[in-house]
N, CA, C and O atoms as CSV, one atom per row, in Angstrom:
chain,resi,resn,atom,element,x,y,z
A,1,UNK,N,N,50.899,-45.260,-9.309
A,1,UNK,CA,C,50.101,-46.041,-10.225
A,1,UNK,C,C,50.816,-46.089,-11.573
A,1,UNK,O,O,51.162,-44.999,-12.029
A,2,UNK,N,N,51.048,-47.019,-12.170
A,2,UNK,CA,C,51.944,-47.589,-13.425
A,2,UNK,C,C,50.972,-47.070,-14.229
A,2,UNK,O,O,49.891,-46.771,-13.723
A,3,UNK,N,N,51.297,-46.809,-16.141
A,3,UNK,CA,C,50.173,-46.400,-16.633
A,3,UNK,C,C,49.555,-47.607,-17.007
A,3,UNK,O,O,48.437,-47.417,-17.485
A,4,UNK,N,N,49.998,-49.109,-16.936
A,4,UNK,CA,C,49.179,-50.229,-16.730
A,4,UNK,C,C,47.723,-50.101,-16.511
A,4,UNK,O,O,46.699,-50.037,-17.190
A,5,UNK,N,N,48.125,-50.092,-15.092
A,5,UNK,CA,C,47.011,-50.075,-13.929
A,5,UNK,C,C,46.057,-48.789,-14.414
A,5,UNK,O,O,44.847,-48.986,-14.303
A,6,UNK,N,N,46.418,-47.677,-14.864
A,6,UNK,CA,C,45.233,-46.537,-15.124
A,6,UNK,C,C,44.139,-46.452,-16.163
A,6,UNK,O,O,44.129,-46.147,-17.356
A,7,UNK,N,N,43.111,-46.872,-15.186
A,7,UNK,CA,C,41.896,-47.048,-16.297
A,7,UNK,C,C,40.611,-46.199,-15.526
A,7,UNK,O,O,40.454,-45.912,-14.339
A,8,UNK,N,N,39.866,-45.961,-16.594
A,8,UNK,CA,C,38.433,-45.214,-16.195
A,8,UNK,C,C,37.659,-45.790,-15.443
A,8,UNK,O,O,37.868,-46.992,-15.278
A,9,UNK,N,N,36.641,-45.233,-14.812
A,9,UNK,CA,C,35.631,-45.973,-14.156
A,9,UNK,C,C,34.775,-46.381,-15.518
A,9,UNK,O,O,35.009,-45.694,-16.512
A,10,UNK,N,N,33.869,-47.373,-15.629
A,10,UNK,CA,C,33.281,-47.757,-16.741
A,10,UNK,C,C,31.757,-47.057,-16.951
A,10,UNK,O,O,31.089,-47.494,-17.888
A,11,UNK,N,N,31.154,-45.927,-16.064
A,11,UNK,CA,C,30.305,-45.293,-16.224
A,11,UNK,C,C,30.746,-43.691,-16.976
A,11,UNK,O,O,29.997,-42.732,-17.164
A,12,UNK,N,N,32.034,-43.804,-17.262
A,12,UNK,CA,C,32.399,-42.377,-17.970
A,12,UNK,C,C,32.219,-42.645,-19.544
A,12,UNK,O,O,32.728,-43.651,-20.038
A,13,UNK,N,N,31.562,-41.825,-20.249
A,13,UNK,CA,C,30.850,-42.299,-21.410
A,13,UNK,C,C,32.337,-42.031,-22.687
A,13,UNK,O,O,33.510,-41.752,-22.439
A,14,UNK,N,N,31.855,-42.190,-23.628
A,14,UNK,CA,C,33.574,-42.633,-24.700
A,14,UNK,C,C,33.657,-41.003,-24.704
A,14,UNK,O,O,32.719,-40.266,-24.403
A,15,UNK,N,N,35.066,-40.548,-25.137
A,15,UNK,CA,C,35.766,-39.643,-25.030
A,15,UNK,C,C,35.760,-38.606,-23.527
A,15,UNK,O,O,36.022,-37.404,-23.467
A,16,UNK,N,N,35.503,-39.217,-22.789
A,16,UNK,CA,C,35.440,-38.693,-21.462
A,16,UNK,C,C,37.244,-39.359,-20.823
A,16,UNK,O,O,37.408,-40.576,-20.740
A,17,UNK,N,N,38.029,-38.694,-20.566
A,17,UNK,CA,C,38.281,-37.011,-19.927
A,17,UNK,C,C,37.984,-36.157,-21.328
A,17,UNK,O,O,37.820,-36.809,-22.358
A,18,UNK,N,N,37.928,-35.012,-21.363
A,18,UNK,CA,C,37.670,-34.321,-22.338
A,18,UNK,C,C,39.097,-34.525,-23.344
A,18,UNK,O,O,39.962,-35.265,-22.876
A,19,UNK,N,N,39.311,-34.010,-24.450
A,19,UNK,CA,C,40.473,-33.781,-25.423
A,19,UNK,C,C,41.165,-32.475,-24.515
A,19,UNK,O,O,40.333,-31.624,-24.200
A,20,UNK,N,N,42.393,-32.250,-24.118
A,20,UNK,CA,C,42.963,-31.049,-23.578
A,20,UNK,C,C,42.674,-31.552,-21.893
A,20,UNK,O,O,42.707,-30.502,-21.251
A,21,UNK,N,N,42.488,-32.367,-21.225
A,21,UNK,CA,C,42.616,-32.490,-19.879
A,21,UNK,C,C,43.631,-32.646,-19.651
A,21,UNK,O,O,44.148,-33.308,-20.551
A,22,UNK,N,N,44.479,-32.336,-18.692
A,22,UNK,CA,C,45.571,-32.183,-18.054
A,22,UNK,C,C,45.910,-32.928,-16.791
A,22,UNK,O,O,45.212,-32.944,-15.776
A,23,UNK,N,N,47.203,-33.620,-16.987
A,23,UNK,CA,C,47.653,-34.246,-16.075
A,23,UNK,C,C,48.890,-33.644,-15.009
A,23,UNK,O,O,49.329,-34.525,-14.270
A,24,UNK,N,N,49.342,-32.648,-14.874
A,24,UNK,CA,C,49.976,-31.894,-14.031
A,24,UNK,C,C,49.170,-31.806,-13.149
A,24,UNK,O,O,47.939,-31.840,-13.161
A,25,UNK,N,N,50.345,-31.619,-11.878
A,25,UNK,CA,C,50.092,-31.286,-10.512
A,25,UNK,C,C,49.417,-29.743,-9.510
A,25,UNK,O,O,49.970,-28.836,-8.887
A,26,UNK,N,N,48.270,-30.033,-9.745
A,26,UNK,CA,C,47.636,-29.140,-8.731
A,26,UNK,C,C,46.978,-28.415,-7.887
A,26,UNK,O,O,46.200,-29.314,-7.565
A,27,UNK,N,N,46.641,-27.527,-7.255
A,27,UNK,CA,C,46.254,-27.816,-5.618
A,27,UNK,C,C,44.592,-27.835,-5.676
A,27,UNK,O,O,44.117,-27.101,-6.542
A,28,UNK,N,N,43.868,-28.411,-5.050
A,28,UNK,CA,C,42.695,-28.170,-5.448
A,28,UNK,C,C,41.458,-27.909,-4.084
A,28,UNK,O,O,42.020,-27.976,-2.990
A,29,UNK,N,N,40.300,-27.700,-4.006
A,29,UNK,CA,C,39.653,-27.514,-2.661
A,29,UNK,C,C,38.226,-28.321,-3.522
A,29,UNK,O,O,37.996,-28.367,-4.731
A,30,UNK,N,N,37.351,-28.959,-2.232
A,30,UNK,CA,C,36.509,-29.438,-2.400
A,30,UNK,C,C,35.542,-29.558,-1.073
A,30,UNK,O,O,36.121,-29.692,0.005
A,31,UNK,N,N,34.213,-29.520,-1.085
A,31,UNK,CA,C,33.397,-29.349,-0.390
A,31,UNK,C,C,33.074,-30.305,0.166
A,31,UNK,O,O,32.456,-31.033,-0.610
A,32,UNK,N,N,33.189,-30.855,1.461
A,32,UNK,CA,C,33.191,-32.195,1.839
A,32,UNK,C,C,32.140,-31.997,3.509
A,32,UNK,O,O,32.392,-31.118,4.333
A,33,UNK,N,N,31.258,-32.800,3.632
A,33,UNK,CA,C,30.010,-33.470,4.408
A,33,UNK,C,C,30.367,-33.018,5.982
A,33,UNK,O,O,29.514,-32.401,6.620
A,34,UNK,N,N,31.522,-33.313,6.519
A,34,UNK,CA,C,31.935,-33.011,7.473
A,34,UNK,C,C,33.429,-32.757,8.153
A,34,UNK,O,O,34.177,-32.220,7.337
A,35,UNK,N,N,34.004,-32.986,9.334
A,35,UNK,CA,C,35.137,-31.973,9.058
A,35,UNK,C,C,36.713,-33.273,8.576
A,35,UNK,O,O,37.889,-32.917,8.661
A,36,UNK,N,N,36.503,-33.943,8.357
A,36,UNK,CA,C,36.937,-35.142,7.835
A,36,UNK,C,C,36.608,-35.516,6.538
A,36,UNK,O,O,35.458,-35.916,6.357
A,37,UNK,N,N,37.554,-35.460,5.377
A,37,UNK,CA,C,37.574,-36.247,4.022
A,37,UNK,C,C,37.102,-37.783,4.282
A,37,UNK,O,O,37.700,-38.635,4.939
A,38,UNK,N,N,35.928,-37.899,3.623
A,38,UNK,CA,C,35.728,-39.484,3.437
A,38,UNK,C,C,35.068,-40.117,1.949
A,38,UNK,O,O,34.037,-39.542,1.601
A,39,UNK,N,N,35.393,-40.870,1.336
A,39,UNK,CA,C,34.742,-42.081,0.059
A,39,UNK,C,C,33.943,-41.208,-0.349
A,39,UNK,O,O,34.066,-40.632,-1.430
A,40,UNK,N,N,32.282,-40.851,1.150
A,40,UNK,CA,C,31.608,-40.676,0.508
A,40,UNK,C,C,31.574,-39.264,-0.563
A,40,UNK,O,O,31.030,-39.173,-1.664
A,41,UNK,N,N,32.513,-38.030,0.349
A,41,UNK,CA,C,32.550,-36.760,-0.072
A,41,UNK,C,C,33.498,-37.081,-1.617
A,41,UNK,O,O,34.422,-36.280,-1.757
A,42,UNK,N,N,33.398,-37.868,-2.462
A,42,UNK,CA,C,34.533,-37.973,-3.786
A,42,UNK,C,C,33.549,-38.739,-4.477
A,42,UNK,O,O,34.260,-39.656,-4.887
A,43,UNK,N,N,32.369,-38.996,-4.896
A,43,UNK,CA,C,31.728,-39.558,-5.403
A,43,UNK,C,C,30.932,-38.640,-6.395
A,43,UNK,O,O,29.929,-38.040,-6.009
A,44,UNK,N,N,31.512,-38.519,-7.995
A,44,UNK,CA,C,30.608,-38.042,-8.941
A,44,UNK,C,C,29.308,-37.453,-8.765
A,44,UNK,O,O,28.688,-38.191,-8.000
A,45,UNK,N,N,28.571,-36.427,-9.128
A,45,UNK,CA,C,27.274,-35.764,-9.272
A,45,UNK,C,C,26.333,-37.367,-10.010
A,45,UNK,O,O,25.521,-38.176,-9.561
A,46,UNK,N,N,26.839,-37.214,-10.955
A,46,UNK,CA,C,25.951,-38.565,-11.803
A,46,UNK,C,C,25.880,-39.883,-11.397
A,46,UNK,O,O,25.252,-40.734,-12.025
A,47,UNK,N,N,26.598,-40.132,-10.203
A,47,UNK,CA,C,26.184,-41.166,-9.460
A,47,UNK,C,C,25.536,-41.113,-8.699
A,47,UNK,O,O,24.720,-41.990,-8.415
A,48,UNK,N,N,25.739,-39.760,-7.957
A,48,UNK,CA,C,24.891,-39.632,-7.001
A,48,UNK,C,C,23.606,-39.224,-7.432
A,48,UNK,O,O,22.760,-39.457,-6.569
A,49,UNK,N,N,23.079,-38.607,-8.639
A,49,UNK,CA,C,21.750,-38.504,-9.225
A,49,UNK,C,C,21.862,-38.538,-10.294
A,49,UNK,O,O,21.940,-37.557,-11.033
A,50,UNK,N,N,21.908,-40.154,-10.742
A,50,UNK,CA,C,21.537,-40.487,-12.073
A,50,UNK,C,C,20.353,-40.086,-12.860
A,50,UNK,O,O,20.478,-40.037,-14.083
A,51,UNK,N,N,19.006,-39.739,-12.215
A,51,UNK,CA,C,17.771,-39.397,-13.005
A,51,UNK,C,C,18.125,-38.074,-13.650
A,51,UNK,O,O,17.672,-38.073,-14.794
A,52,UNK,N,N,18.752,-36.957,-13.366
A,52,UNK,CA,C,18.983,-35.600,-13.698
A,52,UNK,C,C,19.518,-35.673,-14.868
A,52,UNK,O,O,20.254,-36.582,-15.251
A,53,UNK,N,N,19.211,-34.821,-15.426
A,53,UNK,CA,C,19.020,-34.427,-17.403
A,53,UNK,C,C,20.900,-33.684,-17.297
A,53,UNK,O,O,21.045,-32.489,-17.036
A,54,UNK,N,N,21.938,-34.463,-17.503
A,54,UNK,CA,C,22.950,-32.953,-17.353
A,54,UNK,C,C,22.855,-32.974,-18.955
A,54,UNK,O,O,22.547,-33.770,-19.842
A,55,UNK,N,N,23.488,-31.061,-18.765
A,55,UNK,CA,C,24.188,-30.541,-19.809
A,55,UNK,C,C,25.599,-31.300,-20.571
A,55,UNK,O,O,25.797,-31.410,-21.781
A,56,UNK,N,N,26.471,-31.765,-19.453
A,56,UNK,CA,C,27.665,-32.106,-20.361
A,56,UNK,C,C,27.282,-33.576,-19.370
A,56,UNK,O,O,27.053,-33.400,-18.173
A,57,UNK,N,N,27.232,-35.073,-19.988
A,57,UNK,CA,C,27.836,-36.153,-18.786
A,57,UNK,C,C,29.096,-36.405,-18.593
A,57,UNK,O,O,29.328,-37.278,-17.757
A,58,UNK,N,N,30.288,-35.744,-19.284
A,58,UNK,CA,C,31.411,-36.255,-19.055
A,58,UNK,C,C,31.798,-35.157,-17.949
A,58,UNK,O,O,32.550,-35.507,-17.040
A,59,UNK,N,N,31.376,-34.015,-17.987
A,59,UNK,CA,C,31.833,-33.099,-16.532
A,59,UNK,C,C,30.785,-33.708,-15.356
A,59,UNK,O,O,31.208,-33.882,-14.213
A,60,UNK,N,N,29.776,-33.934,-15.615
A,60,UNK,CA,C,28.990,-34.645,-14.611
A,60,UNK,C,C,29.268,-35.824,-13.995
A,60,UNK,O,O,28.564,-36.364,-13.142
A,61,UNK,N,N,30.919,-36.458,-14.696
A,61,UNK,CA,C,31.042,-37.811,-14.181
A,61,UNK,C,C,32.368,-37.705,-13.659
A,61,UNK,O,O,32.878,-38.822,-13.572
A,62,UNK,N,N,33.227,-36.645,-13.225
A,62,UNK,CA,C,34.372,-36.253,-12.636
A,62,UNK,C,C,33.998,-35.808,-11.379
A,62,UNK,O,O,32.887,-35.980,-10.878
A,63,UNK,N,N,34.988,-35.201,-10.847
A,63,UNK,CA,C,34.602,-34.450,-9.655
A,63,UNK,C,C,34.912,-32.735,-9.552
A,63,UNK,O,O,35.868,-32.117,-10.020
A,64,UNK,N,N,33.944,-32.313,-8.904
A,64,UNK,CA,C,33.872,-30.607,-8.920
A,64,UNK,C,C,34.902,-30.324,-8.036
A,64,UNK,O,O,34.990,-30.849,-6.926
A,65,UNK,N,N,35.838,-29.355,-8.573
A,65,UNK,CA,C,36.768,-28.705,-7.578
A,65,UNK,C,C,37.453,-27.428,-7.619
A,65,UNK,O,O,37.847,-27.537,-8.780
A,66,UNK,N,N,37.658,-26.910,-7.447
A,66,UNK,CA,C,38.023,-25.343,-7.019
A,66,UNK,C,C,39.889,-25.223,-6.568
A,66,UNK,O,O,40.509,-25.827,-5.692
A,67,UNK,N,N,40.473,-23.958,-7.807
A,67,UNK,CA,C,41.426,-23.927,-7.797
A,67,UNK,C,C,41.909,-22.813,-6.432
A,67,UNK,O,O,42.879,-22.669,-5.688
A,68,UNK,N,N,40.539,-22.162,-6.667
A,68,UNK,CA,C,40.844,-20.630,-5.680
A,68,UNK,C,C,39.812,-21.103,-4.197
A,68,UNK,O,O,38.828,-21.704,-4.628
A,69,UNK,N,N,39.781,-21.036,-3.156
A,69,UNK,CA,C,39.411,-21.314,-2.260
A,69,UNK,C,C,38.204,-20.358,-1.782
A,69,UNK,O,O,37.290,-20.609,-0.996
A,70,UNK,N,N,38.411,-19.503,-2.309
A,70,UNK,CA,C,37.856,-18.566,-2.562
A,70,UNK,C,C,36.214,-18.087,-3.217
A,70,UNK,O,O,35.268,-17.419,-2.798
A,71,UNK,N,N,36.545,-18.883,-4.501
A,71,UNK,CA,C,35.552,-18.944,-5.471
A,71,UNK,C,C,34.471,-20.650,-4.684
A,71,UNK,O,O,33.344,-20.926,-5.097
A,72,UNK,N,N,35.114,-21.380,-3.720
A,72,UNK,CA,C,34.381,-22.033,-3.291
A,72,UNK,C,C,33.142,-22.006,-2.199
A,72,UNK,O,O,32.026,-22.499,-2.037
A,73,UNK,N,N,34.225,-20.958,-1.450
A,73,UNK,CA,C,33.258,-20.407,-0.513
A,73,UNK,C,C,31.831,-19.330,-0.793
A,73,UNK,O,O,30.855,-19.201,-0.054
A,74,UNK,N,N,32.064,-18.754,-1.897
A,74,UNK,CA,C,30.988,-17.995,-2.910
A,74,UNK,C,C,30.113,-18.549,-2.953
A,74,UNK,O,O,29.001,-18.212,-2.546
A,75,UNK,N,N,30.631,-20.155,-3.785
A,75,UNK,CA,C,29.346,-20.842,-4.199
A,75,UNK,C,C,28.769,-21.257,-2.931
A,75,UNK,O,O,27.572,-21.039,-3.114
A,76,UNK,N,N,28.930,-21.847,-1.442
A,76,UNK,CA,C,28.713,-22.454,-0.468
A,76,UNK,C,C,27.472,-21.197,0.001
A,76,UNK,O,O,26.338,-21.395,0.437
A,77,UNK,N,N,28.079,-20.059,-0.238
A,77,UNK,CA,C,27.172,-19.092,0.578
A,77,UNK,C,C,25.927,-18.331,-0.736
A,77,UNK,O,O,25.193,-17.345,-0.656
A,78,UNK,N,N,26.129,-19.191,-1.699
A,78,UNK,CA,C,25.017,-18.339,-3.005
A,78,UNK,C,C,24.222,-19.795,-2.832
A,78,UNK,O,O,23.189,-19.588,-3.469
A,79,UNK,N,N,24.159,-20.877,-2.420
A,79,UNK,CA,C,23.604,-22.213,-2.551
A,79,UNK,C,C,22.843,-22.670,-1.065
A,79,UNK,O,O,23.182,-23.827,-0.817
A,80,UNK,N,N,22.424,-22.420,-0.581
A,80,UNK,CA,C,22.020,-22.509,0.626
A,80,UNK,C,C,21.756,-24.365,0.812
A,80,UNK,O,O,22.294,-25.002,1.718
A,81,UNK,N,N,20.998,-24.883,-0.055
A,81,UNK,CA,C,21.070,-26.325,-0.194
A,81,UNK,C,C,22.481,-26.663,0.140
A,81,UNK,O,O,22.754,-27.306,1.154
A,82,UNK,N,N,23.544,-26.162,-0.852
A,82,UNK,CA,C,24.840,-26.435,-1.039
A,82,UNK,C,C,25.281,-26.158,0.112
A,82,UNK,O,O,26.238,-26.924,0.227
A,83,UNK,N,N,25.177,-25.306,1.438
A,83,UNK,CA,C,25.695,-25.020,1.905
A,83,UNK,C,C,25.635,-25.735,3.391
A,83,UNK,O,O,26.447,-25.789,4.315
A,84,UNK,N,N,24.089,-26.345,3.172
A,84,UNK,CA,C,23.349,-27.488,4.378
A,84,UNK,C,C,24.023,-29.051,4.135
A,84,UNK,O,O,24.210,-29.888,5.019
A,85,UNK,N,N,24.329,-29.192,2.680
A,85,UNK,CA,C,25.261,-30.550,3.093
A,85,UNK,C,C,26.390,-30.833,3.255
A,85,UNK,O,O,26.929,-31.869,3.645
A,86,UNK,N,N,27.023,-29.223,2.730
A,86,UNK,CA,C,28.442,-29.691,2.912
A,86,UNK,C,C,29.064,-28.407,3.916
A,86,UNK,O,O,29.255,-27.210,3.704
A,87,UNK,N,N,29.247,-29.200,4.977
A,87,UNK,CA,C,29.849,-28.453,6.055
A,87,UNK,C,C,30.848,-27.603,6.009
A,87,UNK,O,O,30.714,-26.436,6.378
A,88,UNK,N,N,32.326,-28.249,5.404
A,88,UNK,CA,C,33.510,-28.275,5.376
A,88,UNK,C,C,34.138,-27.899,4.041
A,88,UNK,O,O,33.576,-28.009,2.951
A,89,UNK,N,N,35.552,-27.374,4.284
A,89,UNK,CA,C,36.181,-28.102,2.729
A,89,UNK,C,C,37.744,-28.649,2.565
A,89,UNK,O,O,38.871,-28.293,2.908
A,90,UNK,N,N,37.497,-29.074,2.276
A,90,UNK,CA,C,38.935,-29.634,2.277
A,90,UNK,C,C,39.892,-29.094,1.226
A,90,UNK,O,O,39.386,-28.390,0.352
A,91,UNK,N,N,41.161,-29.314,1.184
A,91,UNK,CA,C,42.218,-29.182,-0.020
A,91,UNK,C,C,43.403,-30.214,0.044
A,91,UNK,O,O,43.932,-30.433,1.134
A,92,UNK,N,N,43.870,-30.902,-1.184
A,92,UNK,CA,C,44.340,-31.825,-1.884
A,92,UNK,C,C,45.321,-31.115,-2.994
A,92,UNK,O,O,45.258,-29.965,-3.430
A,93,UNK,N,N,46.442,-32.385,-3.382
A,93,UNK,CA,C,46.607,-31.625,-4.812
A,93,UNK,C,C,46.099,-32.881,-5.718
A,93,UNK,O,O,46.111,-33.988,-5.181
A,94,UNK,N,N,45.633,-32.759,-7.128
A,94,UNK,CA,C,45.736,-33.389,-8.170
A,94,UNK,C,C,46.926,-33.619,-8.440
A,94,UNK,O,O,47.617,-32.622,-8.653
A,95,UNK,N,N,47.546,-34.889,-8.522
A,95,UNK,CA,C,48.675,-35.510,-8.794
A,95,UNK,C,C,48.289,-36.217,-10.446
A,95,UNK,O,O,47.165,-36.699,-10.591
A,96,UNK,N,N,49.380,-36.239,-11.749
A,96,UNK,CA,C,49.392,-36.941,-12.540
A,96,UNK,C,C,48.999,-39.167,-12.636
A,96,UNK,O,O,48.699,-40.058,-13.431
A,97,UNK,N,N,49.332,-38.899,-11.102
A,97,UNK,CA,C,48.846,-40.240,-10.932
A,97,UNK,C,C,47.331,-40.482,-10.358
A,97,UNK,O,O,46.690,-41.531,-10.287
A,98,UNK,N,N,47.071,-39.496,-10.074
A,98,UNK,CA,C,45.383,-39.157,-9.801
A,98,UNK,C,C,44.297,-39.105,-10.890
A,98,UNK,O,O,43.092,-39.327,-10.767
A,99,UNK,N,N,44.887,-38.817,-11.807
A,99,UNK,CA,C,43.816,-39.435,-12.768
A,99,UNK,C,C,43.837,-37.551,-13.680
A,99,UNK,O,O,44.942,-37.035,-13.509
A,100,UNK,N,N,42.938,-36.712,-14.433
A,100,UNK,CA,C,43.145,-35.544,-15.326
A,100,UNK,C,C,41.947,-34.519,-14.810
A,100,UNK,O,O,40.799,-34.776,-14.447
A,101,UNK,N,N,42.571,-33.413,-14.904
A,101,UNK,CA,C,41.442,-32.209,-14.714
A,101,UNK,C,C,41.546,-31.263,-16.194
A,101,UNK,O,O,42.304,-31.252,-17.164
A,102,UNK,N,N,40.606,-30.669,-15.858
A,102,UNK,CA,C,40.238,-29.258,-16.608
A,102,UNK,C,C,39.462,-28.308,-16.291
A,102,UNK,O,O,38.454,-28.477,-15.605
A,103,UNK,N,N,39.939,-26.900,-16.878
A,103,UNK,CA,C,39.192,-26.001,-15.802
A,103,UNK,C,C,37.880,-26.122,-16.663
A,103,UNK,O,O,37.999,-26.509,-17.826
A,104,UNK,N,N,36.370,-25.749,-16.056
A,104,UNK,CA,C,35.091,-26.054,-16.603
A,104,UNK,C,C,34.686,-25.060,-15.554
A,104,UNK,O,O,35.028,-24.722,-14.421
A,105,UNK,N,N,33.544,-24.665,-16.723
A,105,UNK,CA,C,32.813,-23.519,-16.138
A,105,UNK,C,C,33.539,-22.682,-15.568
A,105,UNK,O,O,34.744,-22.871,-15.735
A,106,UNK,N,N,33.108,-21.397,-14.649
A,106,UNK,CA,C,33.525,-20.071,-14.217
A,106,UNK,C,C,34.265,-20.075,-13.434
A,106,UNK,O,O,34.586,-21.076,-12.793
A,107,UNK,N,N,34.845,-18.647,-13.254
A,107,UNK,CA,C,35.830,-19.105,-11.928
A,107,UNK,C,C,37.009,-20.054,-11.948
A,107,UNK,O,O,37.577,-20.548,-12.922
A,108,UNK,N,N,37.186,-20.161,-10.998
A,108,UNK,CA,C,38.376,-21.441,-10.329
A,108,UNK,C,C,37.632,-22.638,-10.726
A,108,UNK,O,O,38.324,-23.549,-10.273
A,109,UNK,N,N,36.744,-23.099,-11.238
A,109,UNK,CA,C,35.993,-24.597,-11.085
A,109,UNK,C,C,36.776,-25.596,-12.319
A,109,UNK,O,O,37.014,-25.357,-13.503
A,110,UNK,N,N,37.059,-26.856,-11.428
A,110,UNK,CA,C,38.068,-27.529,-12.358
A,110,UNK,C,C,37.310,-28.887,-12.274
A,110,UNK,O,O,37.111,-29.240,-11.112
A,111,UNK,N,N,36.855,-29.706,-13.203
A,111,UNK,CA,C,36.542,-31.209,-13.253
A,111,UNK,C,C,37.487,-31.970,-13.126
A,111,UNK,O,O,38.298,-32.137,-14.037
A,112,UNK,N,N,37.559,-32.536,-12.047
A,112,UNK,CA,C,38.608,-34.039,-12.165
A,112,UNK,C,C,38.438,-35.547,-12.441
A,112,UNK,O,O,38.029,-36.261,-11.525
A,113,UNK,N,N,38.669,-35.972,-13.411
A,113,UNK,CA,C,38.473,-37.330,-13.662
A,113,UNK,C,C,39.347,-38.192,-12.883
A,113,UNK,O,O,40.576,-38.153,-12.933
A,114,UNK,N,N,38.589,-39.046,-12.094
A,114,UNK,CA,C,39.891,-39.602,-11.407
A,114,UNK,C,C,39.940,-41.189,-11.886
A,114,UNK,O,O,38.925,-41.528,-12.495
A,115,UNK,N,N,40.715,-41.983,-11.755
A,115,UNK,CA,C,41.454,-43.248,-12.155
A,115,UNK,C,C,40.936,-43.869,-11.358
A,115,UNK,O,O,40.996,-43.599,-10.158
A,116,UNK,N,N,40.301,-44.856,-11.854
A,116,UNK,CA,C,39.643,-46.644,-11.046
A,116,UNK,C,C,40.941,-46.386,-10.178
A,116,UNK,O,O,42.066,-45.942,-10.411
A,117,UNK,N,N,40.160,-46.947,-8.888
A,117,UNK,CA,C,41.342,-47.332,-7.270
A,117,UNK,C,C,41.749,-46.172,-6.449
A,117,UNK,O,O,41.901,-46.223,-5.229
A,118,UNK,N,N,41.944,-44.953,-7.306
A,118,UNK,CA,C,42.792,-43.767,-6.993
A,118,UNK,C,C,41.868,-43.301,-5.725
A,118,UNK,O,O,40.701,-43.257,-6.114
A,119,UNK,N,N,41.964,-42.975,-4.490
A,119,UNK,CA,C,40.987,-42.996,-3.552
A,119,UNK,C,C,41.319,-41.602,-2.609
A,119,UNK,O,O,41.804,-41.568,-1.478
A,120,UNK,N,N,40.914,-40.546,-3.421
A,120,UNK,CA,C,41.063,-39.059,-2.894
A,120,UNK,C,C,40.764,-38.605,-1.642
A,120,UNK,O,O,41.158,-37.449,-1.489
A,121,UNK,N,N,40.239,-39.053,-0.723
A,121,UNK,CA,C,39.971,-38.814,0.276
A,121,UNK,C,C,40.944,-38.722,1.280
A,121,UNK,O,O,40.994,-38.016,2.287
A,122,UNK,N,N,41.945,-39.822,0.683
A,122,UNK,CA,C,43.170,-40.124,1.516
A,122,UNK,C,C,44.282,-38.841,1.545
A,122,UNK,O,O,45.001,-38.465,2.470
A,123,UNK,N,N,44.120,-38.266,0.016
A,123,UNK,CA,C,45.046,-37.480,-0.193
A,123,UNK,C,C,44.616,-35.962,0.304
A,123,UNK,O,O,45.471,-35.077,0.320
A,124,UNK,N,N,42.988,-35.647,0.787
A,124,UNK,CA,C,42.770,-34.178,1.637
A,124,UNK,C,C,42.915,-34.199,2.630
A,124,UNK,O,O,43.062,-35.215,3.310
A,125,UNK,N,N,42.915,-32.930,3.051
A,125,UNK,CA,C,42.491,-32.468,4.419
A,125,UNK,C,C,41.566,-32.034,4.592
A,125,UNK,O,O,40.870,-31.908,3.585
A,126,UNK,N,N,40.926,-31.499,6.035
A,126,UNK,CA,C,39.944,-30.680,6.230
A,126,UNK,C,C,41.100,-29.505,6.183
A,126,UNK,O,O,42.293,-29.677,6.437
A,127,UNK,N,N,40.490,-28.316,5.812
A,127,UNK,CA,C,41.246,-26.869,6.213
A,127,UNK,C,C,39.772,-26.173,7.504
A,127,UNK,O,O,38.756,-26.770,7.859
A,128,UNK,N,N,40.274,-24.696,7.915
A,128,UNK,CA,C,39.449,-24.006,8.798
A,128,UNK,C,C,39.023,-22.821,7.221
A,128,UNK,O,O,39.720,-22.390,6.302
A,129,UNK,N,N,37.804,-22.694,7.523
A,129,UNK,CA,C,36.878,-22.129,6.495
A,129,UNK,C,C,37.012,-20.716,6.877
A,129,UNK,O,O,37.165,-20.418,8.062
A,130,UNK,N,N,36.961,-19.757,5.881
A,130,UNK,CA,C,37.416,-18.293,6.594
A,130,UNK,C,C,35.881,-17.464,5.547
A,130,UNK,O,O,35.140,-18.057,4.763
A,131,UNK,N,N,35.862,-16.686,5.751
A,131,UNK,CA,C,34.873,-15.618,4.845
A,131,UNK,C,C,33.648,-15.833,4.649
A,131,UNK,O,O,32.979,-15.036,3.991
């Protein structure tokens, strides 16, 4: 992706990626529906429930992801909701042409803003879930 072509989705509110987001390369895990990456598993919290009051909307309008694989499976098994929709997880890397992360909140947890077109699903896998 040219830096032309790299633009926001138009529901990320002004100064969203944060100041200090980072565009380097790297590896990331994410909690995905079933044992296959698809569209739907890469779709923002705040799209998917716009009525909800968040704390920050610009982390609410990236995507949640996990540096340690580790710290994902924690949350999967402290969330029981969390743990009934999302089956699986996958891992990817964040590429500079993928659009910017930052680490947010505890742990391994990293927000990724990703770039109009950029279509992440393509770029995970499923992995086998251990612990």
């Amino acid at each position: 992706m040219t830096e032309a072509e790299r633009e926001w989705p138009e529901y990320y509110p002004t100064d969203c990626p944060k100041p200090g987001a980072r565009n380097d390369e790297i590896g990331a895990y994410r909690a995905i529906k079933t044992d296959t990456p698809a569209p739907d598993d890469f779709i923002p919290v705040i799209i998917l429930s716009p009525e909800r009051d968040y704390k920050d909307i610009c982390e609410a309008s990236g995507l949640s992801v996990f540096s340690d694989v580790q710290d994902l499976i924690r949350k999967r098994k402290r969330l029981p909701g969390f743990r009934k929709l999302y089956k699986s997880i996958a891992f990817g890397t964040i590429t500079p042409d993928s659009g910017l992360h930052m680490s947010t909140g505890k742990d391994s947890h990293i927000t990724w803003w990703v770039y109009v077109g950029f279509q992440p699903h393509v770029y995970f896998k499923a992995i086998p879930m251990e612990g």
